[in-house]
BAFI-3210 file (N, C-alpha, C; in Angstrom, 3 decimals, decimal comma, padded with zeros to 6 digits):
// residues 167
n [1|2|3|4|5|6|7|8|9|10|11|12|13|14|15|16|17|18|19|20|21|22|23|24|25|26|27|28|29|30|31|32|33|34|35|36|37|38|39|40|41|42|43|44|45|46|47|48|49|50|51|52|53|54|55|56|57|58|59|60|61|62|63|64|65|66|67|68|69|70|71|72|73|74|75|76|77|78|79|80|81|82|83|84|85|86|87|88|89|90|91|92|93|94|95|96|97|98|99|100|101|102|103|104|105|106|107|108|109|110|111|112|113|114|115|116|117|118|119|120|121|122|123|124|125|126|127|128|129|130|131|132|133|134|135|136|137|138|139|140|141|142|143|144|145|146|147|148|149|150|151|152|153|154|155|156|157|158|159|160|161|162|163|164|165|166|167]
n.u [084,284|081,858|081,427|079,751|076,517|073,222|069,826|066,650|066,718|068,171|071,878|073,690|074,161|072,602|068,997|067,429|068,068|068,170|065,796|065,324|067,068|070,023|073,489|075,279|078,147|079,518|080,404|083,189|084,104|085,967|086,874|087,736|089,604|090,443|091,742|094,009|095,478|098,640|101,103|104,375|105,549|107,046|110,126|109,268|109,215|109,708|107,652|106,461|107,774|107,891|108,589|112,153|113,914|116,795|117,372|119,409|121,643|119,713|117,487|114,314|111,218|108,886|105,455|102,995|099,646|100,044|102,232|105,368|109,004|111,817|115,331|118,447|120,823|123,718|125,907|126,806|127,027|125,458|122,733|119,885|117,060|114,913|112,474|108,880|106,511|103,293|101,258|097,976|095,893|098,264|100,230|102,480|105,498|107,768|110,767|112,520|114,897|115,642|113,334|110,736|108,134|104,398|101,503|098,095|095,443|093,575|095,040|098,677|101,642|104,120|107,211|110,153|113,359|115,243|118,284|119,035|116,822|114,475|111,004|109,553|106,928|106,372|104,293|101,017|098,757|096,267|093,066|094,846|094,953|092,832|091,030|089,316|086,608|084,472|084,038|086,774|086,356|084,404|080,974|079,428|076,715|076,391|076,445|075,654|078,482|078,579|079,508|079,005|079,651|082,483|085,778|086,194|087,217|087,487|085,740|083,359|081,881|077,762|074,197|072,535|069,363|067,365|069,790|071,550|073,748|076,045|078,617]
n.v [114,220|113,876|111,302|109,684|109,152|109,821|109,253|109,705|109,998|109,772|110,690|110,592|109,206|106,647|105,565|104,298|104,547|100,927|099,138|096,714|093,473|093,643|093,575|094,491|096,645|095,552|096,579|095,469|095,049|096,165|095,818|097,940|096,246|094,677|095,585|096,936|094,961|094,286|092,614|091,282|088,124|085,162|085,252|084,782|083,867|086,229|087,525|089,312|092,375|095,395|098,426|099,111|099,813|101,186|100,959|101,674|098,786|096,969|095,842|097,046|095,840|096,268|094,813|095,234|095,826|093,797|094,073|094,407|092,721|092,836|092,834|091,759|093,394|093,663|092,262|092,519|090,381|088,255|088,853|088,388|087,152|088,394|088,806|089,223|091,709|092,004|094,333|095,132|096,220|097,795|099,709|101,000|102,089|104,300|105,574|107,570|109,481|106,993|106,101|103,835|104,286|103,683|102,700|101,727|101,071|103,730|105,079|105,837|104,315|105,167|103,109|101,386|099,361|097,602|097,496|094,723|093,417|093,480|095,001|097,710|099,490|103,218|105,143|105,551|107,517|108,528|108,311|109,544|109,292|109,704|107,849|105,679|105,471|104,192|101,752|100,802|101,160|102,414|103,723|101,824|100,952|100,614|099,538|101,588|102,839|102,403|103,380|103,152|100,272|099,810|100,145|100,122|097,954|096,577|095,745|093,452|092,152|091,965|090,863|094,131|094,863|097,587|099,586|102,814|104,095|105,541|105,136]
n.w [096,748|098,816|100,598|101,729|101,097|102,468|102,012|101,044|098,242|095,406|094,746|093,193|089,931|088,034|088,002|091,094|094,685|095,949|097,538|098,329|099,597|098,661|096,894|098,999|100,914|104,306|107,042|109,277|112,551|115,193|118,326|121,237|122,855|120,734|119,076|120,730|121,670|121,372|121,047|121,602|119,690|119,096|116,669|113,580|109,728|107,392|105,290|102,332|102,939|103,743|104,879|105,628|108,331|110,304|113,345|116,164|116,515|115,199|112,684|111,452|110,543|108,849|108,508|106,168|107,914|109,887|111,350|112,936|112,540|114,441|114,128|115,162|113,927|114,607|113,519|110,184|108,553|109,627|110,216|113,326|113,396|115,761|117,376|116,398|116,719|117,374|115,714|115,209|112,734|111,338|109,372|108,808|109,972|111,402|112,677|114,779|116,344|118,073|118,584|117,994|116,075|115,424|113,560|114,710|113,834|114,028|116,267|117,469|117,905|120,356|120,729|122,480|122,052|123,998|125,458|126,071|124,593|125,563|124,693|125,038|125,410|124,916|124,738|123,558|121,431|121,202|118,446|116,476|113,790|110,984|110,455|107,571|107,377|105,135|102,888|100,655|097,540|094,737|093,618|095,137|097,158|101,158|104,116|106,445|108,740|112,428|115,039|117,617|117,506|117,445|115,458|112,608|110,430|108,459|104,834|103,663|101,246|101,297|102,034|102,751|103,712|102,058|102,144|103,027|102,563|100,115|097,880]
ca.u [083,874|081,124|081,909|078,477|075,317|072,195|068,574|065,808|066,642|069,461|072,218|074,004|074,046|071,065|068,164|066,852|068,499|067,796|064,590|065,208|068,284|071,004|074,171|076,428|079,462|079,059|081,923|083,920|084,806|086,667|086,294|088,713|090,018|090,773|093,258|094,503|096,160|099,625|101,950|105,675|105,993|108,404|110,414|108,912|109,461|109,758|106,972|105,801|108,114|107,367|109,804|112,882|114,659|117,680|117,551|120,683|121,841|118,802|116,780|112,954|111,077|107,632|104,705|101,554|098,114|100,539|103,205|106,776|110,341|112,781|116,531|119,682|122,232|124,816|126,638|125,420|126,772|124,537|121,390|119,498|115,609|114,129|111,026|107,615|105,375|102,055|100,709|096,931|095,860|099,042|100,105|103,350|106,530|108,495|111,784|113,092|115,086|115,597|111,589|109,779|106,399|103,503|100,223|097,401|094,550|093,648|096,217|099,859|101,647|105,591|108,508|112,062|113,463|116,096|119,626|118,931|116,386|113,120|110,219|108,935|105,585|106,548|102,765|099,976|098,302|094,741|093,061|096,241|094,738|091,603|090,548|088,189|084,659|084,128|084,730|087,715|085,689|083,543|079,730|078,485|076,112|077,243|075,942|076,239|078,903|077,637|080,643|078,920|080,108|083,940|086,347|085,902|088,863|087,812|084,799|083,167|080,379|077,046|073,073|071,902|068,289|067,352|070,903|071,305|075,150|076,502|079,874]
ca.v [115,292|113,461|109,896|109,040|110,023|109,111|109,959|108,711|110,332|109,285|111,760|110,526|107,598|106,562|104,481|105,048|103,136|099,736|098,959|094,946|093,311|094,461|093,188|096,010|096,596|095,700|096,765|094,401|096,485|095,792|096,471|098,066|095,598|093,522|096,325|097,391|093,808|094,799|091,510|090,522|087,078|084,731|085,581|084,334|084,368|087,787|087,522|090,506|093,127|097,052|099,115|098,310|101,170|101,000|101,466|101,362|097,820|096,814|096,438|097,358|095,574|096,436|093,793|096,099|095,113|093,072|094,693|094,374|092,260|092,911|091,676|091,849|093,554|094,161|091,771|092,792|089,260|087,091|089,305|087,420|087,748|088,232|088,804|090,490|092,399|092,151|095,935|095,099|097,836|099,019|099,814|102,071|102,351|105,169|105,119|108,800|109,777|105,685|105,692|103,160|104,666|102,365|103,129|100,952|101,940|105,533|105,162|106,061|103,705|104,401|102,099|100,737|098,116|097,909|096,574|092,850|093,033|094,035|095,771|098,648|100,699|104,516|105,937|105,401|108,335|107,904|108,867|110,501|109,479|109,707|106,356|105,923|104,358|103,947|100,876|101,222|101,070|103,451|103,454|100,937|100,823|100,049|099,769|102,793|102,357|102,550|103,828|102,538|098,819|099,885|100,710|099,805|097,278|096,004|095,884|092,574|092,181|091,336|092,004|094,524|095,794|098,700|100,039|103,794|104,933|105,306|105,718]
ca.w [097,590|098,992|100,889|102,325|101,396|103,407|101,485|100,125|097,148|094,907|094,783|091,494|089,153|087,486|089,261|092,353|095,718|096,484|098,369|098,524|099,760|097,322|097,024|099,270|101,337|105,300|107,967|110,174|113,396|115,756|119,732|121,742|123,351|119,895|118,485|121,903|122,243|121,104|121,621|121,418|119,846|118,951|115,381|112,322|108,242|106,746|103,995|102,293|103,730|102,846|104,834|106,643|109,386|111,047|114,682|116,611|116,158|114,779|111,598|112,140|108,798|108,938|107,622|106,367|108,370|110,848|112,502|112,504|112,897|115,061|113,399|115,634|112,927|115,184|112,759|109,764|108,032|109,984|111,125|113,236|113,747|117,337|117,729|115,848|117,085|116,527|115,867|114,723|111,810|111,819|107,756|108,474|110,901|111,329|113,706|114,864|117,423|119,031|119,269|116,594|116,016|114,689|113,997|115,523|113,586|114,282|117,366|117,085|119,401|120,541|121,193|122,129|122,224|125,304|124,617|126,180|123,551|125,266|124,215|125,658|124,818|125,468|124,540|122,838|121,068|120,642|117,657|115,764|112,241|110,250|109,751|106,653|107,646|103,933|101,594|099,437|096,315|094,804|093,503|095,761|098,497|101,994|105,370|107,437|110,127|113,426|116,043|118,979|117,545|117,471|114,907|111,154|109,993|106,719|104,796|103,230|100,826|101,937|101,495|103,439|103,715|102,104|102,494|102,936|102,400|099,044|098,033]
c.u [083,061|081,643|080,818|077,456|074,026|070,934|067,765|065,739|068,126|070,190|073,295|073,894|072,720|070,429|067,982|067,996|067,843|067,060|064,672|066,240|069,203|072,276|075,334|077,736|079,089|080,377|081,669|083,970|085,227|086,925|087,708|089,818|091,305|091,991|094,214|095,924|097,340|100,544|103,710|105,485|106,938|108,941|109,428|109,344|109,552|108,924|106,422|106,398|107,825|108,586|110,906|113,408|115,637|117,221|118,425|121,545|120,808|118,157|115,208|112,365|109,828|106,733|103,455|100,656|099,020|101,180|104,735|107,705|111,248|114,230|117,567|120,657|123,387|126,599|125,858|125,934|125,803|123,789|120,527|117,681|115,204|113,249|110,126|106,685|104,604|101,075|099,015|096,371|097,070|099,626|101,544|104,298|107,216|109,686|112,993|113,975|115,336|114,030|111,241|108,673|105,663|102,384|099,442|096,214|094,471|094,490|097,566|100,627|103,534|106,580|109,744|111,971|115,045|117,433|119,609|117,689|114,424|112,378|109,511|107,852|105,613|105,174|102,301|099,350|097,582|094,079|093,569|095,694|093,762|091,297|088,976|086,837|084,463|084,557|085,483|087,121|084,260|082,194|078,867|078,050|077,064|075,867|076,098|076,896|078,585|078,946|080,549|079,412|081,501|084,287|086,143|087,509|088,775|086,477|084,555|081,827|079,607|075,753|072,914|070,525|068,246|068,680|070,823|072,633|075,292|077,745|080,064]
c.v [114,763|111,641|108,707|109,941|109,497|109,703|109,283|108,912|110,137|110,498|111,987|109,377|107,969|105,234|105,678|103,946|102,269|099,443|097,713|094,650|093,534|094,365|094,534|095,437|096,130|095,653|095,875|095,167|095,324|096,805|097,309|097,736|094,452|094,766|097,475|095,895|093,735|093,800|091,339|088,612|086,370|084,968|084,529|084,598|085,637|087,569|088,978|091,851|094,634|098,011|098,655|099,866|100,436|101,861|100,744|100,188|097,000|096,932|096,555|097,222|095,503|095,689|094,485|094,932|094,510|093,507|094,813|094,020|093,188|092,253|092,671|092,373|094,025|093,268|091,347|091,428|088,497|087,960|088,079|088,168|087,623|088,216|089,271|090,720|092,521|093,152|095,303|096,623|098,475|098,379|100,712|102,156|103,122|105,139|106,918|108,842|108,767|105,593|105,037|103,545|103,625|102,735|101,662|101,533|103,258|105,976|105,246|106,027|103,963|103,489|102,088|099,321|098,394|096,442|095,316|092,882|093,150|094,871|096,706|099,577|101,747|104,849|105,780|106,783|107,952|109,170|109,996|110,515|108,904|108,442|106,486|105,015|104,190|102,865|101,729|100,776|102,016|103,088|102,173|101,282|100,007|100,454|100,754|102,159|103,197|102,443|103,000|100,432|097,976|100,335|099,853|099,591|096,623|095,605|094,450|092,472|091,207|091,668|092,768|094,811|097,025|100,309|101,586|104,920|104,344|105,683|105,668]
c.w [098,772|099,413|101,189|101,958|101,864|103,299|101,061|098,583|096,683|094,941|093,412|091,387|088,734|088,447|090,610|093,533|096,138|097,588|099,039|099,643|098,637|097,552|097,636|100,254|102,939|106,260|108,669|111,224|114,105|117,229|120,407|122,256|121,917|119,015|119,402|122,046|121,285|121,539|120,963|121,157|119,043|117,041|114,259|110,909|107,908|105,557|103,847|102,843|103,055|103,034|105,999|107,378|110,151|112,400|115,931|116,161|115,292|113,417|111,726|110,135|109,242|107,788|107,333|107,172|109,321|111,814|112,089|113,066|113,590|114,663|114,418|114,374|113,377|114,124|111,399|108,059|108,278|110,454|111,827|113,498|114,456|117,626|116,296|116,945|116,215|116,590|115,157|113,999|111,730|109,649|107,894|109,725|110,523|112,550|113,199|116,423|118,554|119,784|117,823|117,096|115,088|114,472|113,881|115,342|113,526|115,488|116,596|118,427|119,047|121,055|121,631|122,209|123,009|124,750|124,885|125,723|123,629|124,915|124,950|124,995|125,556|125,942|123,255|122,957|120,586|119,865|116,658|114,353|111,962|110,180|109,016|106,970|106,611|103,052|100,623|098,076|096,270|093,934|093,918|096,722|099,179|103,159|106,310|108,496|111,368|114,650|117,226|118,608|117,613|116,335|113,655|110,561|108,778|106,247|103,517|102,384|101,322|101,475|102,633|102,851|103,512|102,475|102,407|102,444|101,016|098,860|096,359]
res [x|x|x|x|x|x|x|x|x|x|x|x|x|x|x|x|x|x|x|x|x|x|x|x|x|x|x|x|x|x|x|x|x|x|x|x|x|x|x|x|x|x|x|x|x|x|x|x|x|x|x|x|x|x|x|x|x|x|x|x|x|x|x|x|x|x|x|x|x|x|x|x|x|x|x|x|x|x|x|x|x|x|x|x|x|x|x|x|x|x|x|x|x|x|x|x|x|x|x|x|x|x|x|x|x|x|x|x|x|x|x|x|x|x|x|x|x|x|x|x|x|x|x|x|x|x|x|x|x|x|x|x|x|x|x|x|x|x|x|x|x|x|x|x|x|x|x|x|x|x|x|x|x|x|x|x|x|x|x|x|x|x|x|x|x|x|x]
***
């Protein structure tokens, strides 16, 4: 119900919250600039693949947290692999209508890809989805995240002081 709570008074568990340093959660962020930078580069391995989409000639194989391949299947004996793109935060591709959508953190960035094989960025839709400020794990302290430092991309344990968010 409850994701953050911020008191001097506990709000469950037993104990009181941690006065000292205390072993908690502390966000990574990440500036504008560092999940804005949206690149075409040259093909690589396919490790880890999640979902694949056909688009036109094309297979579109999306890498969570990375981005996603580009494969020529116009011959769909020998596919070959052209490029990736490197979507930063991006966890999910969708491909409607000859547009690959991506998301890019809390952005939701569209695509083509043009028949001699380049890449085109339609539009970027800023802040399309919730992104969780909260460590994925529950009854630990954490560091309150703090907006003005950018966007919250993955959260690492650490001590903080007197920490104030609980999850």
């Amino acid at each position: 119900m409850l994701s953050c709570v911020e008191s001097d008074e506990p709000f469950w568990g037993t104990g009181t919250r941690p006065t000292s340093e205390a072993l908690t959660y502390v966000p990574v962020y990440a500036t504008n600039q560092d999940y804005l930078n949206i690149q075409k580069v040259a093909a690589k391995a396919i490790e880890n693949p999640s979902k694949i989409f056909t688009y036109n000639n094309y297979l579109i194989v999306n890498i969570k947290n990375e981005g996603f391949h580009v494969i020529d299947n116009s011959n769909p004996k020998l596919p070959k692999n052209l490029f990736f793109v490197e979507v930063p935060g991006n966890n999910d591709v969708a491909v409607k209508d000859g547009v690959i959508y991506a998301d890019n953190y809390s952005d939701i960035v569209a695509f083509t890809v043009e028949a001699n094989g380049d890449l085109q960025i339609l539009e970027r839709l800023e802040n399309m989805i919730q992104h969780n400020s909260v460590p994925p794990f529950t009854n630990v302290y954490f560091e309150c995240p703090d907006p003005s430092k950018g966007i919250v991309v993955d959260w690492i344990p650490g001590n903080v002081d007197n920490p104030k968010c609980y999850r």
